[in-house]
N, C-alpha and C positions, 0 to 999 in steps of 0.2 A: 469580536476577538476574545469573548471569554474561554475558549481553549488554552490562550497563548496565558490569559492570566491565571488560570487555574492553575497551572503549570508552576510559573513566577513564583505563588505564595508562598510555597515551602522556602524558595530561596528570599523570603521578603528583609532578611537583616543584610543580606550579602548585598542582596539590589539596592538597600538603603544606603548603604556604604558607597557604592557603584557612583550612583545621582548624587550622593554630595560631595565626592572627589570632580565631577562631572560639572558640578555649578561651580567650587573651586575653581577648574582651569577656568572657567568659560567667565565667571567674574575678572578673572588677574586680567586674563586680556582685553577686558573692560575699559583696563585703568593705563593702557600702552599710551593710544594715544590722547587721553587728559593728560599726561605727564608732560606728554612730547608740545603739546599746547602752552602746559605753565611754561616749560623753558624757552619757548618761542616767544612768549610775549611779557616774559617778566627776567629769565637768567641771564637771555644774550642781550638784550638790551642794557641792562646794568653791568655786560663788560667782564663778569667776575667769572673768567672761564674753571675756576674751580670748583664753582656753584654748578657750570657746566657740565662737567665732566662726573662730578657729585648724580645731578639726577639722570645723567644720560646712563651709568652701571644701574639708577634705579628701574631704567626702563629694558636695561639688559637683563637684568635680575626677574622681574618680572616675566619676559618673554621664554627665557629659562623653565623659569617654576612652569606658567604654563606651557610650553612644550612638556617638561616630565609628566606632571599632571593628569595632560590629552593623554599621553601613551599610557599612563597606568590604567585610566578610565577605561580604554577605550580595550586593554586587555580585558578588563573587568567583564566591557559589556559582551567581547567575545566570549568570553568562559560560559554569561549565563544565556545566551544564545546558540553554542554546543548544546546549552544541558536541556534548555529547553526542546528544542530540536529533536534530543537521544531519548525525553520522554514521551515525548510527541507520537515519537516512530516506534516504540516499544510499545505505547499503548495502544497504537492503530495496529501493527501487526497481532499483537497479540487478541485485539479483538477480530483481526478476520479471520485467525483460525478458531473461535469459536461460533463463527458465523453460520447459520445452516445452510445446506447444499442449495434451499431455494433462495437466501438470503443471498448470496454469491453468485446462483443463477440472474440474481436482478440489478448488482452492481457490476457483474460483469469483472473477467480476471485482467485483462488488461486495462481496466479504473481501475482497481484495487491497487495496481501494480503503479500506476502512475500517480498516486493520491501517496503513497508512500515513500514516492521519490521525488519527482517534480514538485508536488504540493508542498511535503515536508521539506525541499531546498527552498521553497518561496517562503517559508514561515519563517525559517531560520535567519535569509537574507532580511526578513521585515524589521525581527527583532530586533537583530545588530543595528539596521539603520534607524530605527524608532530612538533606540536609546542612546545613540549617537546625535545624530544629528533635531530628533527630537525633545532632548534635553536644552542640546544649545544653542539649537536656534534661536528659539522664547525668549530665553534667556536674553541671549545677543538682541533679539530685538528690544526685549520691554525694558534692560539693563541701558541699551543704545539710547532709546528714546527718552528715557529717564536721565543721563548725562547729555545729552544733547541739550536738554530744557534747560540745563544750567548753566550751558554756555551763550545760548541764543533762541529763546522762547521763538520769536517771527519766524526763523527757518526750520526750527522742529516742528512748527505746524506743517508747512510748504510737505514735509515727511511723513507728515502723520496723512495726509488727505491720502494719499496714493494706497496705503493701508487697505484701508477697505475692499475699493476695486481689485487688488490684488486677490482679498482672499474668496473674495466671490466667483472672478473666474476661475480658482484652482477647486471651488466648489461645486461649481458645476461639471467639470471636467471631472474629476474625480469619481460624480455619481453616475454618469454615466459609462467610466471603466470599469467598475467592479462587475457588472454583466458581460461585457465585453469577457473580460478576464476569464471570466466564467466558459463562458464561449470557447474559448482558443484553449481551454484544459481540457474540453471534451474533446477537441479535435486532438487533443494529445493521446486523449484514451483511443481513437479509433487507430491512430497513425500506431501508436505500441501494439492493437491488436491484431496491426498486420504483419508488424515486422515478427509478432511471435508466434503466430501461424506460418511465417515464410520460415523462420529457423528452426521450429519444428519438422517441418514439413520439403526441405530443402531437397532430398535424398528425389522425392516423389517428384516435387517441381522439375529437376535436371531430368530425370526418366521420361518424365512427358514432354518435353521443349516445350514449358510455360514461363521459362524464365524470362521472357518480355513482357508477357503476359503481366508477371506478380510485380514487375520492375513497374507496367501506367500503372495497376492498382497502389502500388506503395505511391505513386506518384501525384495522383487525384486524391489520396489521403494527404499527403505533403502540400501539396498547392492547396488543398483546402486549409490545412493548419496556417502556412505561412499566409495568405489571406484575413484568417483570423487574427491573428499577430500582430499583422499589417493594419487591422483597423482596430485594435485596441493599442498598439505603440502611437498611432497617429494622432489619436485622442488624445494619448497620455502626454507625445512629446508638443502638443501644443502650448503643454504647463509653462516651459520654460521659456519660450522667446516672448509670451503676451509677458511674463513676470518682469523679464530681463527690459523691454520697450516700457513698459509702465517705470521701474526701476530708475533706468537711464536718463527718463523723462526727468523723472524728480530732483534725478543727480543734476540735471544740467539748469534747471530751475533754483539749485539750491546756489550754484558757483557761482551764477547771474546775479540773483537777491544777494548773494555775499559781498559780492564782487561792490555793488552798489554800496552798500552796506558797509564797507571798508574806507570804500572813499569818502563816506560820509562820516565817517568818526563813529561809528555805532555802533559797530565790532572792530578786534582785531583779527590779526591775519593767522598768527596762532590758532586762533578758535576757529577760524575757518579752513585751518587742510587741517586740524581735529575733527571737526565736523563733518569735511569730506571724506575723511580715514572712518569716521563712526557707520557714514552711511553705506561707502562701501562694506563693509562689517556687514552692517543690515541689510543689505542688496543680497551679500552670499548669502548670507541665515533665511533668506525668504526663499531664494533657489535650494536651498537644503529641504526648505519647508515640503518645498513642491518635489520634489524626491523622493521623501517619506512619505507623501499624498502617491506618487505612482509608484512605489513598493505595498503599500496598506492597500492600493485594490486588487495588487497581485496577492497577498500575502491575505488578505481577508477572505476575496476567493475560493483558494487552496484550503483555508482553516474551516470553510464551511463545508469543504469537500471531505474534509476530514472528522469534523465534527458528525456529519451525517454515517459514517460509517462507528465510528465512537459510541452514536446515542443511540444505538442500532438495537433494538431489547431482542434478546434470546426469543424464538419465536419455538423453541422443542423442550420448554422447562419439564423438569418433572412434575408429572400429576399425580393425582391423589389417588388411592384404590377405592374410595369411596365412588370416584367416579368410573372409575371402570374396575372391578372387582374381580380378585381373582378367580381361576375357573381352575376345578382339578379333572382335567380332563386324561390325563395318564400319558400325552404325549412330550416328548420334547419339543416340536414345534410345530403351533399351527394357525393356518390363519382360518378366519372365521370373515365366511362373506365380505371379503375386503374390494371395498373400490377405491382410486384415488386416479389425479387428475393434476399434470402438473403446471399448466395452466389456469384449472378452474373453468376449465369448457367442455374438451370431448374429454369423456374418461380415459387416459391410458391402461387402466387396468378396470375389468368391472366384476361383481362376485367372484371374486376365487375363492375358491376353500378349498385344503386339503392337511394332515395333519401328520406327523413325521414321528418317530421313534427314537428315545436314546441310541447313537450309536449307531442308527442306519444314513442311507446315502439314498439322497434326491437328485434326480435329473431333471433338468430342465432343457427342455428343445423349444425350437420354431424358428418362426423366420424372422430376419431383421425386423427391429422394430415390432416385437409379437409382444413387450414386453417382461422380458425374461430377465434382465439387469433390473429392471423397476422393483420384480418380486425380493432381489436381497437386498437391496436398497430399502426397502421399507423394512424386511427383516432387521436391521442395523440401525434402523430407527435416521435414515440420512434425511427422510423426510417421513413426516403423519398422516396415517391414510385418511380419507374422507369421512367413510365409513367402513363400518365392519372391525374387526380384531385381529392383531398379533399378537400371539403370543409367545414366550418361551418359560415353558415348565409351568402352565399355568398362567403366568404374569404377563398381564398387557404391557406390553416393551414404552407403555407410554410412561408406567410407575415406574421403570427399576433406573435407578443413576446413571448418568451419564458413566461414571469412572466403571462402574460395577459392569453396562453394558457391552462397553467396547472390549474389555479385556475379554470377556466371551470369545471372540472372533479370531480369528486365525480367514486374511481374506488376501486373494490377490484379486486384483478389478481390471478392467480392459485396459484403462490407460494407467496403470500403475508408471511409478519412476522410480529410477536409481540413482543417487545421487552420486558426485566427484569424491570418491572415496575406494577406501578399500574391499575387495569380497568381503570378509570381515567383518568391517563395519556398516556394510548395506545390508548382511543376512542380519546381523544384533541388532541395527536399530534404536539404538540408545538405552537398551534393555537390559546390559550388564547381563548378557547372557552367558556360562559358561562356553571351553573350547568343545570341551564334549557334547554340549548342545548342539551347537553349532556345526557340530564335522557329522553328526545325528542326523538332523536336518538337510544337510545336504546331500548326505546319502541316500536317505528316502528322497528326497526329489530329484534322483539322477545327477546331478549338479558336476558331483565329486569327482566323476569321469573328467569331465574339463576341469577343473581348477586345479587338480592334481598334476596338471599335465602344463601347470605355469612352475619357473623356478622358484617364484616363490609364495607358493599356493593362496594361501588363505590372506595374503598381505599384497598379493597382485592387486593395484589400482586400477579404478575404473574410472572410464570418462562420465561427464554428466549424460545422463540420459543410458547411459551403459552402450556410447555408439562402438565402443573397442570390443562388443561381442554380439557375436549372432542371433537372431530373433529367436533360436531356440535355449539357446542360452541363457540370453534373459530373462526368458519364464519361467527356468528351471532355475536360475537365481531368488528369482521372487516366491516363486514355490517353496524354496527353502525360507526364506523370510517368513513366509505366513502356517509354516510347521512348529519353526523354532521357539514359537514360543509356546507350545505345549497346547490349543486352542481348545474350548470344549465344542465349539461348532467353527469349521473348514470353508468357506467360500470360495471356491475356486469358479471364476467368470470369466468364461472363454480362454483358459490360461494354459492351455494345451495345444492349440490352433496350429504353432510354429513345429509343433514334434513330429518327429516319424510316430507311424504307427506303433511299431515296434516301441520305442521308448513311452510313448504314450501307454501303453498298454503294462510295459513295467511300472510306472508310474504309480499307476491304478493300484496296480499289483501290493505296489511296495507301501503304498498309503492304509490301504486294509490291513495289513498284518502289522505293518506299525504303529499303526495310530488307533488300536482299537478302542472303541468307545468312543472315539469322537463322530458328530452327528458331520455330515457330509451333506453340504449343498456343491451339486456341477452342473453350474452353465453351460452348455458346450454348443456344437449345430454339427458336432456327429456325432453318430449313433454307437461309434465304438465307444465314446469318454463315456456314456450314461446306461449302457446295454446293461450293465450289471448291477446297476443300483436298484434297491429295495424297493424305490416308487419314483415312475416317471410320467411328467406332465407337460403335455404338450399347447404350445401356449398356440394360440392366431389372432389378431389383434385385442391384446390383453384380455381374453377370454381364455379357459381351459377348455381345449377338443377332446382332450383324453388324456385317461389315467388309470396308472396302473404298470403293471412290469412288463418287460418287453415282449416276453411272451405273448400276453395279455395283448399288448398295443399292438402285435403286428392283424390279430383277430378281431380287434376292435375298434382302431384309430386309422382309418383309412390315408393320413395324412401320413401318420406317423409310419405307416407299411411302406408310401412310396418312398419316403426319405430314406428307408432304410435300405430298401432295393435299389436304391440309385448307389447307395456310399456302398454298400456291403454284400448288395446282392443275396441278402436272406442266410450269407458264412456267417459261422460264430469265431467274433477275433475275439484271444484273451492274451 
């Protein structure tokens, strides 16, 4: 649990505070029933109900204090289990957006997603109960068995033996939950990452009649989770009834020896329903114990699930030029013999090379899977290639800063998103972009047709995911997005697909004469998005078949002629 205390030390004067309001109450009610003892076997016997009445307000007093006490504590230890909690989940988020695309590809989004909520609601619950119940338990006990010994040594041993047995079996029990725990959070991660492929994906499931289908799969995810659950609650709730039978044991062991003990002149009767009242006391503080024992394997767990994504080192830091030195090779970008492999096994991509111009525009074709998203994904630096070079302007994209590389880019990606907001605010971005940018922007990407045609344009809400518009809409939203902010190199990755020809072909249009000088990469899988670009390259399992301009390709690329004859038939669309 060094998470949860790394956290704590900034608050270590508050927490100080917290535990000693905490040992207050949990002392005061230490002293309930010794009071309620002396008056039993010394006030009412001498008759003097004034004496009575005297310590019976001291034992109301007392109960008071602690009640107020508990409740101030116990706000305490909520406040610093919020904060701990709000650090928890600000540091874990924030470290998985700087996690790399293959760091993410290996914890997977749906763990990331459930280590941020489930995990972080188990840690939050651990803390509040650790310092609740883990303060005053101990207390209640060592405090109990410590006044216990002053009333009657013989019976607080008969209390002390049960001790042991007790905390052996919550320690076994214990160690084997924290695996378990373990367990039943991954089935959590699998169960999130179907429900968030089924609500992605809802529109397509209804289209196909697989919605029984997706209903067993979410289902065999579910029976496996509650299975798991099932056998780490079973573990866990076995803490309480062995605790509660050993407990009871003692209790009724102690009433007997009392019992005797009374009649013999050796105690009085005071000290023994004092003593019954202490041990109840310690009966609950042990069941508490064992409480915070099955929250600490949930909440330990969780902290290591979270910790693993925390200690998690940047695997794309910047390098040094010393080790890859810059090249002036006159181009804006290019790569140089690059292979890479995102596995580590067959290559996804193997020697590419080809090298790009200020201001000119790259096509990229092929067939699924040929590679084609891998080539601007390593451009962007999302992952490092094996071998070979990228560069831009010279610079292996592995030297130049993170801040300094992304702002280059101007991208929309296959699965881009829109979030719940306004046009407005999904083309800015959090970019504090001007309105004349913005209405710029949406012009050159067609956009402005439809938005103008809402009553209230630029401030028309969108749903999440942007289901409230058309799949050509959307792209032509995110196009405006990846304009707006002025890029020096354009990525556009299949982001034309939903368009007519016709607007497609505006698109093109309108992107060359606005956006002059910016270097243009287009993914696309027709022949109309790339026909006119400077240099096109035809991918087949991350190999280049051919390159060169269309012209070129349809004489030289025997691939690249059939494809074009199928989509275009050898016409020139502009």
């Amino acid at each position: 649990m060094k998470l949860v205390l790394k956290y704590m030390k900034p608050m270590r004067a508050f927490v100080a505070v917290t535990l000693t309001v905490k040992v207050i109450a949990t002392v005061i009610e230490l002293f309930i029933p010794y009071v309620l003892s002396y008056i039993l076997d010394y006030m009412v016997p001498a008759g003097n109900i004034g004496n009575v009445v005297i310590w019976g307000g001291v034992m109301l007093l007392f109960a008071v204090l602690a009640c107020l006490t508990n409740i101030i504590a116990n706000r305490m230890v909520s406040r610093i289990a919020r904060r701990v909690t709000e650090k928890t989940r600000h540091e874990l988020f924030d470290r998985i957006l700087h996690l790399s695309s293959r760091q993410v590809d290996e914890f997977t989004i749906p763990s990331l997603e459930s280590r941020l909520t489930s995990d972080t609601y188990n840690v939050h619950h651990f803390v509040g109960m650790s310092m609740r119940m883990g303060i005053r338990a101990p207390i209640m006990i060592v405090g109990g068995i410590i006044v216990t010994a002053t009333l009657d040594v013989a019976m607080m041993l008969i209390m002390v033996i049960t001790m042991p047995l007790i905390a052996i079996a919550v320690g076994l029990i214990t160690k084997r939950g924290i695996p378990l725990f373990k367990k039943s959070q991954r089935s959590v991660d699998s169960m999130v990452r179907i429900v968030r492929e089924d609500s992605q994906g809802i529109r397509v499931i209804k289209a196909l009649s697989k919605v029984d289908y997706e209903r067993r799969r979410f289902d065999k995810a579910n029976k496996q989770l509650v299975s798991d659950e099932n056998k780490a609650g079973i573990n866990m709730a076995a803490s309480n009834p062995i605790v509660t039978v050993l407990l009871n044991f003692g209790l009724a062991v102690v009433i007997v020896v009392g019992a005797y003990r009374v009649q013999g002149g050796l105690s009085e009767t005071g000290k023994i329903i004092a003593f019954i009242q202490y041990f109840t006391m310690i009966s609950n503080a042990m069941i508490g114990i064992t409480r915070v024992f099955v929250n600490y394997s949930k909440g330990s767990a969780s902290a290591q699930r979270i910790a693993e994504v925390i200690a998690t080192e940047p695997d794309l830091c910047v390098e040094s030029e010393d080790k890859h030195p810059a090249k002036n090779t006159g181009a804006h970008i290019s790569f140089e013999n690059v292979s890479f492999s995102y596995l580590g096994k067959k290559n996804n991509i193997s020697d590419v090379s080809f090298e790009l111009g200020h201001g000119e525009t790259l096509g990229i074709i092929g067939a699924t899977g040929s590679g084609k998203t891998t080539l601007a994904q390593l451009l962007m630096r999302f992952y490092d290639v094996d071998s070979g070079n990228v560069r831009i302007d010279g610079r292996d994209v592995r030297t130049i800063p993170h801040d300094e590389l992304n702002t280059k880019f101007g991208v929309v990606q296959q699965n881009d998103f829109i979030y719940a907001g306004s046009i407005r605010d999904n083309i800015d971005f959090g970019r504090d972009l001007s309105d004349a940018e913005i209405e710029r922007a949406a012009g050159l990407a067609q956009a402005e047709e439809f938005i103008l045609g809402y009553d209230d344009k630029y401030e028309h809400l969108l749903n999440s995911k942007g289901t409230n518009l058309s799949g050509g809409q959307r792209q032509r939203l995110l196009i405006s997005r990846a304009l707006a902010g002025s890029p020096e190199i354009l990525v556009l990755d299949d982001s034309s697909s939903a368009l007519d020809y016709k607007t497609d072909a505006k698109l093109r249009r309108a992107i060359k004469e606005g956006m002059d000088g910016v270097t243009t990469i287009i993914v696309a899988q027709r022949v109309s998005s790339v026909m006119n670009a400077d240099l096109i390259i035809v991918m087949d399992d991350g190999r280049i078949i051919g390159k060169g301009t269309h012209s070129e390709l349809l004489e030289s690329c025997s691939v690249y002629k059939e494809i074009s004859d199928s989509q275009i038939g050898g016409a020139v669309i502009d």
